[in-house]
OpenMM code with the backbone's topology and positions (N, CA, C; nanometers):
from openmm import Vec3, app, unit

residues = "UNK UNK UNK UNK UNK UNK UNK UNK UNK UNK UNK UNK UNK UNK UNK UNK UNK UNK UNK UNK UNK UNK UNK UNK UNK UNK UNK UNK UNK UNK UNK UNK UNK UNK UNK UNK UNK UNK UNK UNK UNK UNK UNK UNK UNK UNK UNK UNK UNK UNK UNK UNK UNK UNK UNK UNK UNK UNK UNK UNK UNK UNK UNK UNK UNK UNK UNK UNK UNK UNK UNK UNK UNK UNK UNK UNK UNK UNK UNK UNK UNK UNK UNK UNK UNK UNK UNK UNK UNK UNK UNK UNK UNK UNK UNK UNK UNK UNK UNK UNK UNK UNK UNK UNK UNK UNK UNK UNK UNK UNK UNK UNK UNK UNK UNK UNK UNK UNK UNK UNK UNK UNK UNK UNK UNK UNK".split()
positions = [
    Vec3(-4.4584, 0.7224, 3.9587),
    Vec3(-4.4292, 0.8112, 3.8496),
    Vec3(-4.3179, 0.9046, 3.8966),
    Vec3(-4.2253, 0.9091, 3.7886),
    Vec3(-4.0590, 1.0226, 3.8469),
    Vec3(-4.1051, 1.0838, 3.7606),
    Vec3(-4.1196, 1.2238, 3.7286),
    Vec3(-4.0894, 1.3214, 3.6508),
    Vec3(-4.0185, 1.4432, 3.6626),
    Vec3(-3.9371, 1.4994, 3.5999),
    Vec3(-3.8705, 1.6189, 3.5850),
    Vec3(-3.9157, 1.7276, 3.5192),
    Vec3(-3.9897, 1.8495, 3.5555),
    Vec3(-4.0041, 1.9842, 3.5149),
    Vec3(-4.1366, 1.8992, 3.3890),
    Vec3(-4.2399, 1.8111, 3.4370),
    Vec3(-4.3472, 1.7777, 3.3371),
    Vec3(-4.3517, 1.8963, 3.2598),
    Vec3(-4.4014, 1.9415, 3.1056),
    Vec3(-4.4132, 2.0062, 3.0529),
    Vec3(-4.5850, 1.9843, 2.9988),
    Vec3(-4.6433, 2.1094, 2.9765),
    Vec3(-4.7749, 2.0974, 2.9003),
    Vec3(-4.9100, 2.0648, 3.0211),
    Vec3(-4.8223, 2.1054, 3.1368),
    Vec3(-4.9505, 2.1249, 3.2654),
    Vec3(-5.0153, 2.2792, 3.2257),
    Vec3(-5.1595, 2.2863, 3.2513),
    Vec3(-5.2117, 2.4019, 3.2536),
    Vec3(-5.1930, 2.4908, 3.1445),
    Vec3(-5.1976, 2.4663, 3.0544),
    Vec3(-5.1516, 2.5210, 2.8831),
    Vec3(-5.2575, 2.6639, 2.9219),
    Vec3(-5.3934, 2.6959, 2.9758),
    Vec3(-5.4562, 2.7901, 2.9551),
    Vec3(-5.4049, 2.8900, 3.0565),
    Vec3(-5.2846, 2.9207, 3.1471),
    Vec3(-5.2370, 2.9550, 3.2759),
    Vec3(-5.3136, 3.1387, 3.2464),
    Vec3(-5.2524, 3.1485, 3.1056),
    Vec3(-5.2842, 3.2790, 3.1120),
    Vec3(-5.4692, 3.3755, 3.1252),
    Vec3(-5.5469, 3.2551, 3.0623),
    Vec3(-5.6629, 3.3133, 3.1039),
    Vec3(-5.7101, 3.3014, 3.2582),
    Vec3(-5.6254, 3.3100, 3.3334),
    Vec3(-5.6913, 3.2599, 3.4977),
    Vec3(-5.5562, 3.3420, 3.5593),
    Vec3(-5.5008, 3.4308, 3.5112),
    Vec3(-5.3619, 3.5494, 3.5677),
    Vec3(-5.2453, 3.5047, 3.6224),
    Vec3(-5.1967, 3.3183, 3.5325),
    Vec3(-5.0792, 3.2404, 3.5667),
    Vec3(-4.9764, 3.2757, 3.4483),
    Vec3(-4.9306, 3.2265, 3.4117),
    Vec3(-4.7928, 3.1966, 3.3255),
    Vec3(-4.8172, 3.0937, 3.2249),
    Vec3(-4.8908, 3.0698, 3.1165),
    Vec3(-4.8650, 2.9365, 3.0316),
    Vec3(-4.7082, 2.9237, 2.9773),
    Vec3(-4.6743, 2.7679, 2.9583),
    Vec3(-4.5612, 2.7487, 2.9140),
    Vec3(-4.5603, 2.6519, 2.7779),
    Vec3(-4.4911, 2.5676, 2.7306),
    Vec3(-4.4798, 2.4524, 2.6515),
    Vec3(-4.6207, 2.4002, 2.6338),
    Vec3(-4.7049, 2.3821, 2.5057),
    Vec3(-4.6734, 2.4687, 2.3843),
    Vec3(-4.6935, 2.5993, 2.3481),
    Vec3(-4.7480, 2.6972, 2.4375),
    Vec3(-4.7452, 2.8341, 2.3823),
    Vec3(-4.8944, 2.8298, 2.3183),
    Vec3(-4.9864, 2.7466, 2.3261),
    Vec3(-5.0435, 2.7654, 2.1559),
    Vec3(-5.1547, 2.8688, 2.2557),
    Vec3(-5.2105, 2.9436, 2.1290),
    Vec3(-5.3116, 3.0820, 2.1405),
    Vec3(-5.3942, 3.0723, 2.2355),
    Vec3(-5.4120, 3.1443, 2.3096),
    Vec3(-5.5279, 3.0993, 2.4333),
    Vec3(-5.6710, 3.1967, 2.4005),
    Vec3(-5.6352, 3.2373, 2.2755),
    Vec3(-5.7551, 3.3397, 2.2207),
    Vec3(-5.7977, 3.2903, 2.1072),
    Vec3(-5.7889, 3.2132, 2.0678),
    Vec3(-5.8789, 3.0850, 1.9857),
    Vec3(-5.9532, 2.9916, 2.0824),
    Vec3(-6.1273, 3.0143, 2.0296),
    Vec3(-6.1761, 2.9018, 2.1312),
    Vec3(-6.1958, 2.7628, 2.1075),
    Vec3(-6.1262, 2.7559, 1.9516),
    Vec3(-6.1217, 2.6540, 1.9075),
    Vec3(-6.0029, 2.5430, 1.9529),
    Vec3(-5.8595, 2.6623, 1.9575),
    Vec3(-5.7456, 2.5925, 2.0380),
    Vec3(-5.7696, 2.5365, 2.1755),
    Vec3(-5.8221, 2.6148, 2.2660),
    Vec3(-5.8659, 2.5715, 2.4104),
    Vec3(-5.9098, 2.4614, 2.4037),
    Vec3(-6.0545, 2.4753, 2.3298),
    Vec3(-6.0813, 2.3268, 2.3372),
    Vec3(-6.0181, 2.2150, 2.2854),
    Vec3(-5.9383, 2.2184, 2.2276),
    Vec3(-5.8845, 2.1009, 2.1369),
    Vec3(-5.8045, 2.0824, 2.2930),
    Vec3(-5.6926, 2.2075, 2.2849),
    Vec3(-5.6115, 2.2115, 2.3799),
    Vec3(-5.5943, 2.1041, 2.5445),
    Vec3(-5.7556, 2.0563, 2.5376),
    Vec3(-5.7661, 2.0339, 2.6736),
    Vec3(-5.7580, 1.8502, 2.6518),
    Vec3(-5.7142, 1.8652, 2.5137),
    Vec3(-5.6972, 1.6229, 2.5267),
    Vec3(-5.5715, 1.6440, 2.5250),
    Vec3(-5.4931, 1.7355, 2.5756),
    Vec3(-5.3314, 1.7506, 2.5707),
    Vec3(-5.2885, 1.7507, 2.6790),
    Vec3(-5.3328, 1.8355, 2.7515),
    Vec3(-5.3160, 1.9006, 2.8475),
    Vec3(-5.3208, 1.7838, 3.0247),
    Vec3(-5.1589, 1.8152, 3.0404),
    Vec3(-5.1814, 1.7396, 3.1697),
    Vec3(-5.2614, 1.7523, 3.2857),
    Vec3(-5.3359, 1.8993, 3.2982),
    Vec3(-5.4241, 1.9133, 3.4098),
    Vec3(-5.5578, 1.8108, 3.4067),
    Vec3(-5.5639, 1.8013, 3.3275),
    Vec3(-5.6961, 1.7390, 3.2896),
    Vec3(-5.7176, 1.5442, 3.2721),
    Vec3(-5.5431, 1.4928, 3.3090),
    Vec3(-5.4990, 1.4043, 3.3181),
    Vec3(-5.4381, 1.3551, 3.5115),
    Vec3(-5.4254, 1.4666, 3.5214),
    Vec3(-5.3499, 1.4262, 3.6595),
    Vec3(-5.4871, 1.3670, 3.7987),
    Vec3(-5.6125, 1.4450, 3.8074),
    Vec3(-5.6804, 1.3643, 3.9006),
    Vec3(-5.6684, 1.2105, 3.8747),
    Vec3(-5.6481, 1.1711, 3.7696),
    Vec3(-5.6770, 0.9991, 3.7029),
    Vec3(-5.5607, 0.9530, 3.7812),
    Vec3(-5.4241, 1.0145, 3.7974),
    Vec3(-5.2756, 0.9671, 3.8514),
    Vec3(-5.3140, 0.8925, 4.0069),
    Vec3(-5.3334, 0.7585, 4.0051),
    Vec3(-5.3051, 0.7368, 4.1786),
    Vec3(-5.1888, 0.6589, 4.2084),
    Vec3(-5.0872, 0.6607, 4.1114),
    Vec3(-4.9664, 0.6067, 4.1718),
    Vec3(-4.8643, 0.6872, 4.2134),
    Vec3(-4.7809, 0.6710, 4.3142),
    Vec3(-4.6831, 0.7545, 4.4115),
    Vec3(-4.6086, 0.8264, 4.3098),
    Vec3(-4.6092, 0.9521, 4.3312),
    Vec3(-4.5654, 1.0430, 4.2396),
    Vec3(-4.4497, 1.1135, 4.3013),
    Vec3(-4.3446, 1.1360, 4.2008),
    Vec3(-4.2552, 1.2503, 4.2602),
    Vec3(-4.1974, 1.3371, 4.1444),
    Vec3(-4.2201, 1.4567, 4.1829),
    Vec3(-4.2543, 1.5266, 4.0559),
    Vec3(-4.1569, 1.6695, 4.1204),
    Vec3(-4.0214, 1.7129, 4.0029),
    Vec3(-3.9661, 1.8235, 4.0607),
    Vec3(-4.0228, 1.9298, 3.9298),
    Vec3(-4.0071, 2.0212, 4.0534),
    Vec3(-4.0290, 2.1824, 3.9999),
    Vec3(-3.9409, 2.2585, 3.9926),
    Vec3(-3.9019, 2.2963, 3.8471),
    Vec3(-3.7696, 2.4266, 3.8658),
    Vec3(-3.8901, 2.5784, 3.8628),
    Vec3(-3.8623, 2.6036, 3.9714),
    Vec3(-3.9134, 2.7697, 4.0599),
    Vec3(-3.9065, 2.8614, 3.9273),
    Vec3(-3.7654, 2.8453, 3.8623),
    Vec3(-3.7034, 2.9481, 3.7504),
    Vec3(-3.7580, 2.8940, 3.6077),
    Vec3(-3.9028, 2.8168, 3.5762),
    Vec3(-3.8711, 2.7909, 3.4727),
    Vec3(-3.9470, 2.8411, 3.3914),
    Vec3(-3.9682, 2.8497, 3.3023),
    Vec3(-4.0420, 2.9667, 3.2020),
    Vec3(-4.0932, 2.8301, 3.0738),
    Vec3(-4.0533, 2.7389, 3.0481),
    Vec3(-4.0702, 2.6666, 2.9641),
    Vec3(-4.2150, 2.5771, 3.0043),
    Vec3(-4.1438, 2.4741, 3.1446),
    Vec3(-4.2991, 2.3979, 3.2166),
    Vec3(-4.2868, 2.4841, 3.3514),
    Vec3(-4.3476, 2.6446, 3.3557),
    Vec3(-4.3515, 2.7076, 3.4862),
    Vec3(-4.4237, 2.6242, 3.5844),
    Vec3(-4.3833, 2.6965, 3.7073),
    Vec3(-4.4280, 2.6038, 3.8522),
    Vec3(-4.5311, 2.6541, 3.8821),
    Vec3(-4.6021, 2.7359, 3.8115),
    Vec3(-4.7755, 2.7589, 3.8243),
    Vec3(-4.8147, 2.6223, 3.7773),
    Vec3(-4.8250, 2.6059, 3.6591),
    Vec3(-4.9021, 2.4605, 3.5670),
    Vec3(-4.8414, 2.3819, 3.6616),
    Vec3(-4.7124, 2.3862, 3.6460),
    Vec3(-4.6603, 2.1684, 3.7288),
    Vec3(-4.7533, 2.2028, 3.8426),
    Vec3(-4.7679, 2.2822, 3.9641),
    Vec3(-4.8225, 2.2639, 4.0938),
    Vec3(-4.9795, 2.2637, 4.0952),
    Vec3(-4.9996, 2.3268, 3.9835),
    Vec3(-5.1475, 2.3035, 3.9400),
    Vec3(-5.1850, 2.1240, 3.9283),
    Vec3(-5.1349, 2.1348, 3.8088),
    Vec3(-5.1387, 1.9502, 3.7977),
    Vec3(-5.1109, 1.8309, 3.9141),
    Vec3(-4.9850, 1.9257, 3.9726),
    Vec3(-4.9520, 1.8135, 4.0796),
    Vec3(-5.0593, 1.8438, 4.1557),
    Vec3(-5.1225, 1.9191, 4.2148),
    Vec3(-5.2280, 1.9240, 4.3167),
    Vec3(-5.3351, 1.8443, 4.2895),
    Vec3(-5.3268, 1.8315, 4.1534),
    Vec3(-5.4360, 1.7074, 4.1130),
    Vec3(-5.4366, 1.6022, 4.1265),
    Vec3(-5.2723, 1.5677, 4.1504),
    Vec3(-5.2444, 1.4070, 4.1573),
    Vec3(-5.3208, 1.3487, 4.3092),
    Vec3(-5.3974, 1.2068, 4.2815),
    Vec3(-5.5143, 1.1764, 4.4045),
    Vec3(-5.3971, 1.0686, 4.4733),
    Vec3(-5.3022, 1.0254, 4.4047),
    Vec3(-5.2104, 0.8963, 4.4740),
    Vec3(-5.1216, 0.9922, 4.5813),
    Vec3(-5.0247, 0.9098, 4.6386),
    Vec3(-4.9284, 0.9891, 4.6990),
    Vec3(-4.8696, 1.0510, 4.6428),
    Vec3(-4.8151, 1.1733, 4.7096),
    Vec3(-4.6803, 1.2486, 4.5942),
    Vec3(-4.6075, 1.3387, 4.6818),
    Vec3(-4.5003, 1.3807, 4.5784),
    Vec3(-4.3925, 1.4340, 4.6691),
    Vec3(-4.3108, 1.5528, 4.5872),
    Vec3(-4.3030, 1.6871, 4.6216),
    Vec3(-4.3025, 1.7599, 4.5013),
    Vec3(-4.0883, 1.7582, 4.5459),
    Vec3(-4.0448, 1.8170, 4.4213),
    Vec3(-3.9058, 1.8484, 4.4492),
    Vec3(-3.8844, 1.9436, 4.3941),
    Vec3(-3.9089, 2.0940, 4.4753),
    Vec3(-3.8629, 2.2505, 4.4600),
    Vec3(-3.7265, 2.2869, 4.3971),
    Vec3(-3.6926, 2.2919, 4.2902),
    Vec3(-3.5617, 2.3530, 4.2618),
    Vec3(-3.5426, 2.4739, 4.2663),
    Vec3(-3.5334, 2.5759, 4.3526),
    Vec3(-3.5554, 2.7290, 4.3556),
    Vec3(-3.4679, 2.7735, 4.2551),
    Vec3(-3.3477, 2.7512, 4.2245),
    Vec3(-3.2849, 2.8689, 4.0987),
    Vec3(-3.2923, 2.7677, 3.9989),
    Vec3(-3.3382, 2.6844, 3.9323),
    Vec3(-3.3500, 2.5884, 3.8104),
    Vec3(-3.4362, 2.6190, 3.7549),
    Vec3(-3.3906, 2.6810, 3.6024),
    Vec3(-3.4786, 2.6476, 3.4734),
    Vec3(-3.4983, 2.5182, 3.4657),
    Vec3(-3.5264, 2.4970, 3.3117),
    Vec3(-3.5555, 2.4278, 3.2496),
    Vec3(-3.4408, 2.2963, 3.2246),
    Vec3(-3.4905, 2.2027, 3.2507),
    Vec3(-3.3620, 2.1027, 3.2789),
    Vec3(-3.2646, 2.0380, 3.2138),
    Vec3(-3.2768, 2.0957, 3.0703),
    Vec3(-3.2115, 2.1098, 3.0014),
    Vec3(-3.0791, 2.2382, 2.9852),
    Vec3(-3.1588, 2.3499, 3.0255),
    Vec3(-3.0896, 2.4343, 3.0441),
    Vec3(-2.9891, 2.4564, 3.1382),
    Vec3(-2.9882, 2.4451, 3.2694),
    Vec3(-2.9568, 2.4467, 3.3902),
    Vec3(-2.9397, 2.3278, 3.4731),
    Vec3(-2.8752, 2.2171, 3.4100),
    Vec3(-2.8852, 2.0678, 3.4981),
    Vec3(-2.8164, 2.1108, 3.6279),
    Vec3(-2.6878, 2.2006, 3.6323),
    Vec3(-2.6237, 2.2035, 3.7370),
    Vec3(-2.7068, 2.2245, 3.8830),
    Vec3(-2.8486, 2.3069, 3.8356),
    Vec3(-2.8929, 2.3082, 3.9447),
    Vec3(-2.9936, 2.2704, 3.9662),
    Vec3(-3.0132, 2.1321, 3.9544),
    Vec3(-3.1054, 2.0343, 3.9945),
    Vec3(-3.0519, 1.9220, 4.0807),
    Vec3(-2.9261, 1.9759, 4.1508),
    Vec3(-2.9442, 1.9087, 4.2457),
    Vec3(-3.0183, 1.8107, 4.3269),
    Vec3(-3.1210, 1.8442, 4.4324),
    Vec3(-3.2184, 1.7846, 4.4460),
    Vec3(-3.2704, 1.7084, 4.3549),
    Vec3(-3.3355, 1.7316, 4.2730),
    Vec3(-3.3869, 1.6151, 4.1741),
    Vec3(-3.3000, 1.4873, 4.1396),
    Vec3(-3.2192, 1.5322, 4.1168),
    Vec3(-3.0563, 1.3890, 4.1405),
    Vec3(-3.0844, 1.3332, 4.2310),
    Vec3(-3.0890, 1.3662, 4.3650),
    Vec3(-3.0313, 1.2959, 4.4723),
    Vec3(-3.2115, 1.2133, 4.4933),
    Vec3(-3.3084, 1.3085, 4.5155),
    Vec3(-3.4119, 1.2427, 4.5793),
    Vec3(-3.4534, 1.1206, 4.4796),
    Vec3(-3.4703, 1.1402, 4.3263),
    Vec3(-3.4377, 1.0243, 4.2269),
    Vec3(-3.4018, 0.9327, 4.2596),
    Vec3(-3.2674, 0.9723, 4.2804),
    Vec3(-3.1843, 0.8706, 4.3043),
    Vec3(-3.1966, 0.7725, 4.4288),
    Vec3(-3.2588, 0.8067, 4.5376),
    Vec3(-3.3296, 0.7755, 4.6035),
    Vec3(-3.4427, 0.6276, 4.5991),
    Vec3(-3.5559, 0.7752, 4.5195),
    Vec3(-3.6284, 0.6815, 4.4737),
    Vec3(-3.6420, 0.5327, 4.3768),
    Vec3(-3.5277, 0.5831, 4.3107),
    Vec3(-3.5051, 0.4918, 4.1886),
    Vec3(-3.4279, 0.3246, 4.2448),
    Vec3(-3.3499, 0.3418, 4.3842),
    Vec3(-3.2692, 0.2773, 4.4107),
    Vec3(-3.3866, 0.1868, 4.5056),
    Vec3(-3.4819, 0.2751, 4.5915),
    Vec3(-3.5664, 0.1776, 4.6990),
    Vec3(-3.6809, 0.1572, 4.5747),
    Vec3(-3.7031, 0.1521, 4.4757),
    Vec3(-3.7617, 0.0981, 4.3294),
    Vec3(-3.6970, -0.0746, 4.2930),
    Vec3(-3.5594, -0.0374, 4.2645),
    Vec3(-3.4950, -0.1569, 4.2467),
    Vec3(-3.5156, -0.2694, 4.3776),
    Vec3(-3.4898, -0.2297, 4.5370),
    Vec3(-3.4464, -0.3483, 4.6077),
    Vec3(-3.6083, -0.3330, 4.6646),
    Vec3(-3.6776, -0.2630, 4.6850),
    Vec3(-3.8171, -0.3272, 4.6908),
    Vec3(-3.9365, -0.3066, 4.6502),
    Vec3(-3.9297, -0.3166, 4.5071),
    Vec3(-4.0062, -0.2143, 4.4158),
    Vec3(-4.1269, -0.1625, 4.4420),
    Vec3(-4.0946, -0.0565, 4.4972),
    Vec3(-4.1670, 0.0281, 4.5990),
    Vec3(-4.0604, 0.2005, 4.6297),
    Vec3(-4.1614, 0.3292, 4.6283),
    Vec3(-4.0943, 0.4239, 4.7095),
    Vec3(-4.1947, 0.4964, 4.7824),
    Vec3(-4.1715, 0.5506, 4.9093),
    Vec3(-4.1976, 0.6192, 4.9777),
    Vec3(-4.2278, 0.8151, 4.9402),
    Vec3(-4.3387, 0.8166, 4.8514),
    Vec3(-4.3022, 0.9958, 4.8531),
    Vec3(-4.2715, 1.0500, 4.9787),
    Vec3(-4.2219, 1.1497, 5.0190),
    Vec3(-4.2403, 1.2350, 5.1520),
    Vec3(-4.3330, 1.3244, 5.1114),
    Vec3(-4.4396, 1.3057, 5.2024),
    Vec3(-4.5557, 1.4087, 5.2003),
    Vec3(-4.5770, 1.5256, 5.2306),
    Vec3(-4.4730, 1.5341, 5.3352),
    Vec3(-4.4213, 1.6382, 5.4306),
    Vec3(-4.3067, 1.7289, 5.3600),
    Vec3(-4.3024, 1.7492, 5.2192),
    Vec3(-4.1605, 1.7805, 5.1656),
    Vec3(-4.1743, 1.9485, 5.2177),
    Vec3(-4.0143, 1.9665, 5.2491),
    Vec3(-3.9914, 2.0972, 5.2395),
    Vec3(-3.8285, 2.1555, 5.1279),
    Vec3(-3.8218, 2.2412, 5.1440),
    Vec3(-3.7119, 2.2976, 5.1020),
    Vec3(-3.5765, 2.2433, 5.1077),
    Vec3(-3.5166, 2.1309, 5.0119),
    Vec3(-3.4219, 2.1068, 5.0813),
    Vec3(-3.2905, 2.2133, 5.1437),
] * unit.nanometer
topology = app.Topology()
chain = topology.addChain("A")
for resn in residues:
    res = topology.addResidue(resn, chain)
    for name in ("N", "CA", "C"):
        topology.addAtom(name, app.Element.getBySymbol(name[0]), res)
């Protein structure tokens, strides 16, 4: 699994003193919550056991890096996170997703010649 800035991890961020992002919806309806939670990628990601690489823009306010790291911590397969420290939303700010380009690109290429990639488990800062 490649994903960029997943959106709709951890929708309830704000009742637990995080950041909710994408969709916004009311976290003071207990009717929304619950609905809320067949949406919601947290509640999807323990099920994930295929090699994951999943970037995080640090700056993003839309899918904040509370929810994505929430979710990603859930993922049970391998995975490999990709930190964008000054990147919004990746729409907003492609210029600085750097990283996410290159390690992609990466991945996407040892995909093609042996369809197969390696997360780094060990990721740090590029």
């Amino acid at each position: 699994m490649l994903v960029n800035v997943p959106a709709g991890a951890d929708f309830s961020g704000d009742l637990h003193g995080s950041k909710r992002g994408f969709p916004g919806w009311p976290v003071d309806d207990p009717k929304v919550v619950e609905t809320a939670r067949y949406f919601d990628a947290m509640n999807f990601a323990p099920a994930i056991k295929a090699k994951s690489l999943v970037a995080v823009g640090l700056m993003d306010t839309i899918s904040p890096p509370f929810g994505v790291f929430a979710a990603f911590n859930q993922i049970q397969g391998p995975k490999e996170a990709v930190p964008m420290p000054e990147s919004d939303h990746n729409n907003l700010s492609p210029q600085q997703e750097g990283a996410w380009y290159v390690r992609n690109r990466e991945a996407l290429e040892s995909l093609r010649k042996t369809g197969s990639f390696t997360p780094n488990t060990r990721w740090t800062r590029p």
